[in-house]
N, C-alpha and C positions, 0 to 999 in steps of 0.2 A: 456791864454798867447798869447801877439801877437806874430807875425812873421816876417821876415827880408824879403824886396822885392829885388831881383835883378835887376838894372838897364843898367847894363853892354851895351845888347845889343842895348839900345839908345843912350848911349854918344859915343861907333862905330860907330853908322849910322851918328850920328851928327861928328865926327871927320872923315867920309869917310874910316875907316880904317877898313881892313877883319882881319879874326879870323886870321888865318895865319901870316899877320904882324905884328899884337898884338905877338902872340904867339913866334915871333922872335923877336922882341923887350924885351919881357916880360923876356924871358928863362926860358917859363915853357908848356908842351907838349899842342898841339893841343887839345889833346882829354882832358887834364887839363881843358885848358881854356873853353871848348863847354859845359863843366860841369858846371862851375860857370857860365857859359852865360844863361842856359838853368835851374838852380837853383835846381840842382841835386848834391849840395854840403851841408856838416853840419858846415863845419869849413873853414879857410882862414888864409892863416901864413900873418902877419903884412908885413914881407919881400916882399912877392908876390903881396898883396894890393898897397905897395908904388912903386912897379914897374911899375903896371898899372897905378895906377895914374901918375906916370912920363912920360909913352909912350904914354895918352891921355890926359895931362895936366889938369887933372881936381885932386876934392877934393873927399875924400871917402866919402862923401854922396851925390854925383855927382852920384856914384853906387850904394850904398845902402840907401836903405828907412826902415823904421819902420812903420808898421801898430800895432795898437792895434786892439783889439776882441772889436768886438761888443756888448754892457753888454746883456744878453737873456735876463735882466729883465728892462723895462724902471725905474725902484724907484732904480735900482743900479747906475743912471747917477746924482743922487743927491749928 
């Protein structure tokens, strides 16, 4: 199974913006957000997604990426 990357804390750097004002824009706790920044989250309400992305003007894959697994056997790439 692959896994979900979090990007979060590079579209902040790129829009200059601290966790803190995210967090006040967002209206969702400090220690909320440091969690999904730092990717110590399983889940994500759709709600709280599209607020970030309104408070950093970006798209949700702006934050989140997809990795797939690497197959262990090279004859599974066929």
């Amino acid at each position: 199974m692959g896994r979900i990357i979090l990007r979060l804390d590079r579209v902040m750097a790129d829009r200059k913006m601290s966790l803190n004002e995210l967090s006040e824009k967002v209206g969702v706790a400090n220690v909320n957000l440091s969690k999904l920044k730092n990717g110590h989250i399983s889940a994500i309400r759709f709600s709280t997604l599209i607020a970030i992305c309104e408070a950093l003007n970006c798209q949700p894959g702006d934050i989140l990426e997809y990795a797939p697994d690497e197959p262990a056997d090279p004859e599974q790439v066929k």
